[in-house]
Jmol script that loads the backbone (N, CA, C; Angstrom):
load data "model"
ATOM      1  N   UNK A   1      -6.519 -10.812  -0.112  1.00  0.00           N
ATOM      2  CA  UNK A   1      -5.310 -10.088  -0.468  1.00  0.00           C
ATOM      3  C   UNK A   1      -5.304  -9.839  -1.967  1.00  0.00           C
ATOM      4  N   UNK A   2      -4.528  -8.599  -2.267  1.00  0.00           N
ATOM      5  CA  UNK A   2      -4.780  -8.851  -3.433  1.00  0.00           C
ATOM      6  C   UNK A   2      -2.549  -8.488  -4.123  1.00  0.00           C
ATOM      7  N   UNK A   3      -2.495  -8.860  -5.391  1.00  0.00           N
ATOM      8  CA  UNK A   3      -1.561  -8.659  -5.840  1.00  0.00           C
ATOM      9  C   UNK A   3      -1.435  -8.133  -6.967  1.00  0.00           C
ATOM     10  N   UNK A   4      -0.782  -6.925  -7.110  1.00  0.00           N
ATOM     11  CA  UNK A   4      -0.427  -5.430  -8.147  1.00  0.00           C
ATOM     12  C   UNK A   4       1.059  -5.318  -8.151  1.00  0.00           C
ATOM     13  N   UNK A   5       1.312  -4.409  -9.025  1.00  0.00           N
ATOM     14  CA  UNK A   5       2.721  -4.039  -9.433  1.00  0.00           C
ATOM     15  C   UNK A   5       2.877  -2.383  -9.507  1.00  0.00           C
ATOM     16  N   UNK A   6       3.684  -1.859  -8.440  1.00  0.00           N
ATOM     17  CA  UNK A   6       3.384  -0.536  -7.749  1.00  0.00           C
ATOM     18  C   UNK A   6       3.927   0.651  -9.312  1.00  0.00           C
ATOM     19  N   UNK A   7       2.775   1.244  -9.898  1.00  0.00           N
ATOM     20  CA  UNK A   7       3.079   2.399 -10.740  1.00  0.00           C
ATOM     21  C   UNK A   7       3.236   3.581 -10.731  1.00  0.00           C
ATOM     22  N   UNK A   8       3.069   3.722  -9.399  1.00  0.00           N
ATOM     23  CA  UNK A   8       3.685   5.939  -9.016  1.00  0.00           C
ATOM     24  C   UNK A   8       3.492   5.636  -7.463  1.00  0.00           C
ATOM     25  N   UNK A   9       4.484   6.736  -7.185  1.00  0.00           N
ATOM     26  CA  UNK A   9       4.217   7.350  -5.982  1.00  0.00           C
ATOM     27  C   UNK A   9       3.683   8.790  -5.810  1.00  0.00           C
ATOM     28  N   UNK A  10       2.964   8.752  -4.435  1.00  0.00           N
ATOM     29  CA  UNK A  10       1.931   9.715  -4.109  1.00  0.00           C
ATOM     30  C   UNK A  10       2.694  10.778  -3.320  1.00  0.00           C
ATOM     31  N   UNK A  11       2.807  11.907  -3.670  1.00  0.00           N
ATOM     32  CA  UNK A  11       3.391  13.007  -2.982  1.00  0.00           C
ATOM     33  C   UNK A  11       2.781  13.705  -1.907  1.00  0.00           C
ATOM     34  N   UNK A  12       2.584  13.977  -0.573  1.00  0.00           N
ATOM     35  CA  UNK A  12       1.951  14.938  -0.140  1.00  0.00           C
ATOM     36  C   UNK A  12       2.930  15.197   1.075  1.00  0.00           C
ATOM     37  N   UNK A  13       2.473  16.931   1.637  1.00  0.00           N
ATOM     38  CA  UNK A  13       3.200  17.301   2.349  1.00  0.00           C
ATOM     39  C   UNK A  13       2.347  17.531   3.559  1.00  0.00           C
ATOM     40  N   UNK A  14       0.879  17.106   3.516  1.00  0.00           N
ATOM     41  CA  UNK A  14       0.306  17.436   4.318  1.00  0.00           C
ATOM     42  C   UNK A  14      -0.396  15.727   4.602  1.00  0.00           C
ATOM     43  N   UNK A  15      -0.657  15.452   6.319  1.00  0.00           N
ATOM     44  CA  UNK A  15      -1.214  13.950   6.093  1.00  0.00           C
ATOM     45  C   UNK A  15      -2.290  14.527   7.282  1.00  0.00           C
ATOM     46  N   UNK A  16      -3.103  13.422   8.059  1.00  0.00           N
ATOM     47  CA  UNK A  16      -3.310  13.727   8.985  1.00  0.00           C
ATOM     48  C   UNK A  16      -2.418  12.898  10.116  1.00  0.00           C
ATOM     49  N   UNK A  17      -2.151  13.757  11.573  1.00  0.00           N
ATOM     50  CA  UNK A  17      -1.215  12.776  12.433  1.00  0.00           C
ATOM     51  C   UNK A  17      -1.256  11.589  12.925  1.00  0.00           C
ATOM     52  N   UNK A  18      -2.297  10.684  12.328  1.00  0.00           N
ATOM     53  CA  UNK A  18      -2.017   9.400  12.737  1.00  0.00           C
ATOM     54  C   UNK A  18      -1.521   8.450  11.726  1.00  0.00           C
ATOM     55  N   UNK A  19      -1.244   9.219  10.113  1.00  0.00           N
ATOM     56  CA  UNK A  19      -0.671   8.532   9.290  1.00  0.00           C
ATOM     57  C   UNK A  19       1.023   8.389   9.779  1.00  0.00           C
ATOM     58  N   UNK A  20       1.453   7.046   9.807  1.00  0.00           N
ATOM     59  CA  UNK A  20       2.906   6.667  10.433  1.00  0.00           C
ATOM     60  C   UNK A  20       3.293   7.209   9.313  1.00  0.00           C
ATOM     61  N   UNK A  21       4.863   7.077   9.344  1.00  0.00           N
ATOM     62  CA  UNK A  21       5.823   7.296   8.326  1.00  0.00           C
ATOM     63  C   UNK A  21       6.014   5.906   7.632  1.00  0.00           C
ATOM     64  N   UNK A  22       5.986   6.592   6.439  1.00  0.00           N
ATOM     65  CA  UNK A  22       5.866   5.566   5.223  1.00  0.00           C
ATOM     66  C   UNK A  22       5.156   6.482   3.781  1.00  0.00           C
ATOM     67  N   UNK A  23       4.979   5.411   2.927  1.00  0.00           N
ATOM     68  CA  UNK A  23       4.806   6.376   1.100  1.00  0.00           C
ATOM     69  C   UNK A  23       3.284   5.764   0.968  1.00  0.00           C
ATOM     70  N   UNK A  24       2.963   6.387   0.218  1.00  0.00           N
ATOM     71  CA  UNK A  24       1.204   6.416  -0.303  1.00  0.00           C
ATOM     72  C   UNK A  24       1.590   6.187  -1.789  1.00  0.00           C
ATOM     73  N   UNK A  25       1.341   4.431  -2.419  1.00  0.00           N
ATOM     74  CA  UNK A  25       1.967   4.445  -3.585  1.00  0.00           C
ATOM     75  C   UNK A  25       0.526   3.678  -4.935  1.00  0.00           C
ATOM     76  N   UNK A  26       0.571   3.867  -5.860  1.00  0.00           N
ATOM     77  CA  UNK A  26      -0.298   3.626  -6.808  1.00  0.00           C
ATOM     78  C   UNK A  26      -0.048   2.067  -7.458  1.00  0.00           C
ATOM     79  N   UNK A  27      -1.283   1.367  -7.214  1.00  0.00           N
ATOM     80  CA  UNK A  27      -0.838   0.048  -7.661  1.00  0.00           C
ATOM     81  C   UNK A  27      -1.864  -0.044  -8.629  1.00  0.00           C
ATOM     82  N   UNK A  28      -1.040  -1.069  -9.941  1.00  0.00           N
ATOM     83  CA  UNK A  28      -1.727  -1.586 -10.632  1.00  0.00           C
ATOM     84  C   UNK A  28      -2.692  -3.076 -10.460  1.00  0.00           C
ATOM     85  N   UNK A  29      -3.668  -3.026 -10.048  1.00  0.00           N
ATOM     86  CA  UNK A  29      -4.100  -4.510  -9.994  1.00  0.00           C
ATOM     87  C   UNK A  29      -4.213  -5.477 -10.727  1.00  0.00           C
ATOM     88  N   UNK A  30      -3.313  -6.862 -10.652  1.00  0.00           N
ATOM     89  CA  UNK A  30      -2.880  -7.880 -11.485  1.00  0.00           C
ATOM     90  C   UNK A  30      -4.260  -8.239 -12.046  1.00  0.00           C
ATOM     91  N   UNK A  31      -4.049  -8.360 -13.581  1.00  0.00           N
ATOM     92  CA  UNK A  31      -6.024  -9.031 -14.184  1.00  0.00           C
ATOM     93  C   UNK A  31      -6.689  -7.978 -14.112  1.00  0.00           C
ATOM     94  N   UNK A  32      -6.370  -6.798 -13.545  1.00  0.00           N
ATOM     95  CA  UNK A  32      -7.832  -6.022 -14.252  1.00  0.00           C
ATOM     96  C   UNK A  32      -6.778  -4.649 -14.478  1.00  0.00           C
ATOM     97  N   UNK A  33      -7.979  -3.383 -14.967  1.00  0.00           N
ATOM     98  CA  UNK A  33      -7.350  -2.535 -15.388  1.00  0.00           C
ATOM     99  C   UNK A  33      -7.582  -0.923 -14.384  1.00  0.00           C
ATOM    100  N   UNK A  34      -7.734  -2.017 -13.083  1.00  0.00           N
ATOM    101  CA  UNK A  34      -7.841  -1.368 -12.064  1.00  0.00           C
ATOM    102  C   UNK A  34      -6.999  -0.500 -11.198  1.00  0.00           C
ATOM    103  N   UNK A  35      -6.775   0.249 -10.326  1.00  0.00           N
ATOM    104  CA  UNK A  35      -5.822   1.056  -9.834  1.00  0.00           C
ATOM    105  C   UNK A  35      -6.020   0.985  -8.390  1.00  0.00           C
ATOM    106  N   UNK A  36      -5.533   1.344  -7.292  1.00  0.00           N
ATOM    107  CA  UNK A  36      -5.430   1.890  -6.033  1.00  0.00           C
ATOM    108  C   UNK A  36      -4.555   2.211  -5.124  1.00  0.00           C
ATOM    109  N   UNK A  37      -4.631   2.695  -4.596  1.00  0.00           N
ATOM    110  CA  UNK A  37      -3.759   3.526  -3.574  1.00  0.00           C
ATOM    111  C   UNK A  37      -3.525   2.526  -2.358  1.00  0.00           C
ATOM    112  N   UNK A  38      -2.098   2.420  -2.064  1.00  0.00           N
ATOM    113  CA  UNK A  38      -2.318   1.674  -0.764  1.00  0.00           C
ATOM    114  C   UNK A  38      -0.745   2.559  -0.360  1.00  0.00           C
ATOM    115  N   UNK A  39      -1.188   2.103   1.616  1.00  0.00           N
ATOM    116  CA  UNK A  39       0.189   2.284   2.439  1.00  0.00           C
ATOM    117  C   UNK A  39       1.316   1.593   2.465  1.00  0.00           C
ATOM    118  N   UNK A  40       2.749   2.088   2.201  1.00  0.00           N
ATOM    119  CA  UNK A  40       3.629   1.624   1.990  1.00  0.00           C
ATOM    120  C   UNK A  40       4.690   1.421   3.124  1.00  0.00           C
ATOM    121  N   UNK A  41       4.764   1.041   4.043  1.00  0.00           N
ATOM    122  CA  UNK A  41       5.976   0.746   5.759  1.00  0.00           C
ATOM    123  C   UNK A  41       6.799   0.119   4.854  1.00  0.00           C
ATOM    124  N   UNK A  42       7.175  -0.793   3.738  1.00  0.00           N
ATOM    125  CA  UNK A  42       8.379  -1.466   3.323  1.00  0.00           C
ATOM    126  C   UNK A  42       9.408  -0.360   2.794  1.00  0.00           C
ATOM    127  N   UNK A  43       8.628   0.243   1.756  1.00  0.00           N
ATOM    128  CA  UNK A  43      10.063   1.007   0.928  1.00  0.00           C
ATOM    129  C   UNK A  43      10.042   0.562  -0.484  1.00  0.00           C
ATOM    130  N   UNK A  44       9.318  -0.179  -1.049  1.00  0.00           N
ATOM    131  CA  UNK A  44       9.054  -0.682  -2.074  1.00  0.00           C
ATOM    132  C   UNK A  44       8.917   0.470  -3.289  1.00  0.00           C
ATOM    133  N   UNK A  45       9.631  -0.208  -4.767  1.00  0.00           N
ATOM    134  CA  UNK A  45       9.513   1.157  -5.510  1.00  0.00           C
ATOM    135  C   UNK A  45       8.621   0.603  -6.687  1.00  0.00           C
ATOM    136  N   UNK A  46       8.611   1.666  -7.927  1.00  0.00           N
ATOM    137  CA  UNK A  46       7.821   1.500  -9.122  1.00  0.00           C
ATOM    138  C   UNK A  46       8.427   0.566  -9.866  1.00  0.00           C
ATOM    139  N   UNK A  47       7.624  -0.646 -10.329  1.00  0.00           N
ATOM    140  CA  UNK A  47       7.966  -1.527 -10.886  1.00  0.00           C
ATOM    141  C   UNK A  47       7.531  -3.045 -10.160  1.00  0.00           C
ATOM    142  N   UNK A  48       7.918  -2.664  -8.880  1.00  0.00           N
ATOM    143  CA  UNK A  48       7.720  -3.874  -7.889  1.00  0.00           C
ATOM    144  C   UNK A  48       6.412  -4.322  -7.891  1.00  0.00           C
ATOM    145  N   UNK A  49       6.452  -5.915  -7.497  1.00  0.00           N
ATOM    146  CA  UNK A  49       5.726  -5.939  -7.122  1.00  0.00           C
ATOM    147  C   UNK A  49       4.866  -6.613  -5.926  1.00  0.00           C
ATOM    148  N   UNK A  50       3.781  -6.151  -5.270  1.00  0.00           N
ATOM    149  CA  UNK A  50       3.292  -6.435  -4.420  1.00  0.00           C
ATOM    150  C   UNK A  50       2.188  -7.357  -3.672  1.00  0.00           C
ATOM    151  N   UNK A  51       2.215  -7.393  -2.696  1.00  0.00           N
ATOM    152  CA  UNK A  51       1.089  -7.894  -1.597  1.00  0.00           C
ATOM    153  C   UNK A  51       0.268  -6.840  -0.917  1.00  0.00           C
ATOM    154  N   UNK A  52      -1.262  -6.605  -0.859  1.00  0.00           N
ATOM    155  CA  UNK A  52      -1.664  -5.851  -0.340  1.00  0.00           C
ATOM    156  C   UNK A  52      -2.988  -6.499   0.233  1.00  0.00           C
ATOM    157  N   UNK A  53      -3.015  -5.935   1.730  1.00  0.00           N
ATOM    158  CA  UNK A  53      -4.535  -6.449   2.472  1.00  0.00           C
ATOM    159  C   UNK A  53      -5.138  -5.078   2.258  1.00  0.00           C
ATOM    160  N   UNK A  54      -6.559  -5.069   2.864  1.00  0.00           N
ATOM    161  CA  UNK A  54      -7.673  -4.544   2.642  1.00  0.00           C
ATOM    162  C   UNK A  54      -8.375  -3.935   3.865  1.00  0.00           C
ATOM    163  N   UNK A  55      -9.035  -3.109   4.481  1.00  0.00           N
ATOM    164  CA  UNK A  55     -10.249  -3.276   4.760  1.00  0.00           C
ATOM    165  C   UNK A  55      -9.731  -3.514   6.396  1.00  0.00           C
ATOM    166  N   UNK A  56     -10.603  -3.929   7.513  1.00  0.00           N
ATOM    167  CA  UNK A  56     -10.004  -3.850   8.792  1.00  0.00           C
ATOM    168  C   UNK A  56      -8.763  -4.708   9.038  1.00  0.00           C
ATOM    169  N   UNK A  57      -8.552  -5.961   8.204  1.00  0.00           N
ATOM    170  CA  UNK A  57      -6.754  -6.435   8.195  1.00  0.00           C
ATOM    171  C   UNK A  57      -5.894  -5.514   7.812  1.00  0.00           C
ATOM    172  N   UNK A  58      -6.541  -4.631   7.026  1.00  0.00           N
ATOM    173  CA  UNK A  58      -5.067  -3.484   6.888  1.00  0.00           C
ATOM    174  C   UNK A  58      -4.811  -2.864   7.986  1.00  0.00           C
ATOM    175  N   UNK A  59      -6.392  -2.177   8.569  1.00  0.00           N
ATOM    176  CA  UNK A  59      -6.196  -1.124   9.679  1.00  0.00           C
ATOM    177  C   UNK A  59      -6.013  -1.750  10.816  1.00  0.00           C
ATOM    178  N   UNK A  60      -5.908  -2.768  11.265  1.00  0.00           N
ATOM    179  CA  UNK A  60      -5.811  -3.503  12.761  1.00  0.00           C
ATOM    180  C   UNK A  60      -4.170  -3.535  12.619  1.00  0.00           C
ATOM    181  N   UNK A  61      -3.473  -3.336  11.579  1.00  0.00           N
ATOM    182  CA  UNK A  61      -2.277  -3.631  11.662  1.00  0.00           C
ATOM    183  C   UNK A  61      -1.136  -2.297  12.596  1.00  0.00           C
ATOM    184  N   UNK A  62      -2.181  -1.394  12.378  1.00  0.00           N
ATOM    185  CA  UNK A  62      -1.595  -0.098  13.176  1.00  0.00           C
ATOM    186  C   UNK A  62      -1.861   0.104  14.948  1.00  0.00           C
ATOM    187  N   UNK A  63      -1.354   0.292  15.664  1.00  0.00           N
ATOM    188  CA  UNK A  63      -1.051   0.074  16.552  1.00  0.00           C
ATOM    189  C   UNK A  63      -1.703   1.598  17.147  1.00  0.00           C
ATOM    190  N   UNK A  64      -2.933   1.335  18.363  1.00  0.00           N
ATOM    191  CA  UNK A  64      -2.982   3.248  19.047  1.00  0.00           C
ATOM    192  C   UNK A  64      -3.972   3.302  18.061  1.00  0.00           C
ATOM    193  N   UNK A  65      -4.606   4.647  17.631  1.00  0.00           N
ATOM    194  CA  UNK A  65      -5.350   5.421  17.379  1.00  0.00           C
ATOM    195  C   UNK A  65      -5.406   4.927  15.522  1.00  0.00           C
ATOM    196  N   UNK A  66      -6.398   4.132  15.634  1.00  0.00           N
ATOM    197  CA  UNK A  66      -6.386   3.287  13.634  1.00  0.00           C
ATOM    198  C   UNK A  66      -6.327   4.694  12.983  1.00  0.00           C
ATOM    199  N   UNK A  67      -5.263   4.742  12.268  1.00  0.00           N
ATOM    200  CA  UNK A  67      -5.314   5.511  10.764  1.00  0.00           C
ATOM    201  C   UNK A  67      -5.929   5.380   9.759  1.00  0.00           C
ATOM    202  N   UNK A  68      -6.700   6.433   8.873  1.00  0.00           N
ATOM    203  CA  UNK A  68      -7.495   5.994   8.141  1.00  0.00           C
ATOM    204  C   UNK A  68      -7.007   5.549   6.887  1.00  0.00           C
ATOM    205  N   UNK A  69      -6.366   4.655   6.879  1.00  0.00           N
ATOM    206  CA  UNK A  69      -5.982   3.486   5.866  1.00  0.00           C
ATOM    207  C   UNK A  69      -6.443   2.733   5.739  1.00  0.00           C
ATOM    208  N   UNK A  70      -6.979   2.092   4.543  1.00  0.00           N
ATOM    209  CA  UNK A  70      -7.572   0.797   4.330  1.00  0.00           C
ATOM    210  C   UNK A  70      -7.176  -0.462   3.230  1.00  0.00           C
ATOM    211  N   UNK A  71      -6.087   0.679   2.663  1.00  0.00           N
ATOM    212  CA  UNK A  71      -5.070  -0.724   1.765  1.00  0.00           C
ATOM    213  C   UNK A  71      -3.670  -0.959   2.336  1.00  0.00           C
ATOM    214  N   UNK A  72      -2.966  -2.048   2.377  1.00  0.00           N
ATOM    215  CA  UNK A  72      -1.540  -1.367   3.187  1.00  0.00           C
ATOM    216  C   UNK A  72      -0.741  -2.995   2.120  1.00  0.00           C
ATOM    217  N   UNK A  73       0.505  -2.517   2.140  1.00  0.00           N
ATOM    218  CA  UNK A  73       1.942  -3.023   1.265  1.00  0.00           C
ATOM    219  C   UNK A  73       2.095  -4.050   2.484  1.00  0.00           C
ATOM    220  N   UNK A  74       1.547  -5.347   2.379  1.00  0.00           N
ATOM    221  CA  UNK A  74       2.189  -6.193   3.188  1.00  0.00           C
ATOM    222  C   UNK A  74       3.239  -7.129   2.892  1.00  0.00           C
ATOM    223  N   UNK A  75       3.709  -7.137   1.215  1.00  0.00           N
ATOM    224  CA  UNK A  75       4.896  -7.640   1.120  1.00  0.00           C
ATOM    225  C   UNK A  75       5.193  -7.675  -0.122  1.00  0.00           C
ATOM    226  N   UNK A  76       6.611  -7.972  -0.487  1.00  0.00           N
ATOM    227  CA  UNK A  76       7.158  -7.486  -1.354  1.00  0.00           C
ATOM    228  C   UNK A  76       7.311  -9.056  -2.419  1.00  0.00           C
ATOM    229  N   UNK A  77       7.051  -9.164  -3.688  1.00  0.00           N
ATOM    230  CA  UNK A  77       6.880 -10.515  -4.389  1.00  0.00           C
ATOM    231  C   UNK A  77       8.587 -10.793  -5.350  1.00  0.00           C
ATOM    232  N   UNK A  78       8.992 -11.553  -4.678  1.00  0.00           N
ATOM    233  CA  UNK A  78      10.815 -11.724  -4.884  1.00  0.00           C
ATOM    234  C   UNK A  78      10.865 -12.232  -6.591  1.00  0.00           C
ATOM    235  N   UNK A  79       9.970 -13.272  -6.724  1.00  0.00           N
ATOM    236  CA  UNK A  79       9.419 -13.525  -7.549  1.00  0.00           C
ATOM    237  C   UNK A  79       8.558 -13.704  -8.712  1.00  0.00           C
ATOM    238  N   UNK A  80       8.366 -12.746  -9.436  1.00  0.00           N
ATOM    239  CA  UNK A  80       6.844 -12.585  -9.624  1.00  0.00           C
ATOM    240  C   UNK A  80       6.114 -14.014 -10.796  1.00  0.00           C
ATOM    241  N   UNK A  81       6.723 -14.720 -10.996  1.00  0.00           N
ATOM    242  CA  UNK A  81       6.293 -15.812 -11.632  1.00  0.00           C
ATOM    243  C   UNK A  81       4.955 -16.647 -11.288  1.00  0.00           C
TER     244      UNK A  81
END
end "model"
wireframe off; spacefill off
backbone 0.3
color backbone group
């Protein structure tokens, strides 16, 4: 897992149909000066920050026909200390 602090959201009007509803948001990765894109089902905004899996734990999480996602917002850090 990894943990970032979400810095933009991703706009598009076009997806393909097995992306669920939810935001495509830009995370900063904690310790490096790294970036990535992950799926957002919480609602989580810029500033926050996050929990994110990877890789087939992200995509097994979708239910039917896997979406091609491979980072996904698995939770929101109440705390960030």
């Amino acid at each position: 897992m990894i943990k970032g602090t979400v810095t933009g959201r991703i706009w598009s009007t076009k997806k393909v149909a097995e992306v669920p509803a939810g935001s495509m948001l830009e995370v900063q990765v904690d310790g490096s000066s790294s970036t990535m894109l992950a799926f957002d089902p919480l609602g989580c905004g810029i500033g926050e920050k996050v929990i994110i899996a990877t890789g087939s734990v992200a995509a097994s999480w979708f239910g039917g026909k896997t979406p091609p996602i491979d980072a996904l917002i698995i939770g929101s850090i109440d705390d960030p200390s």
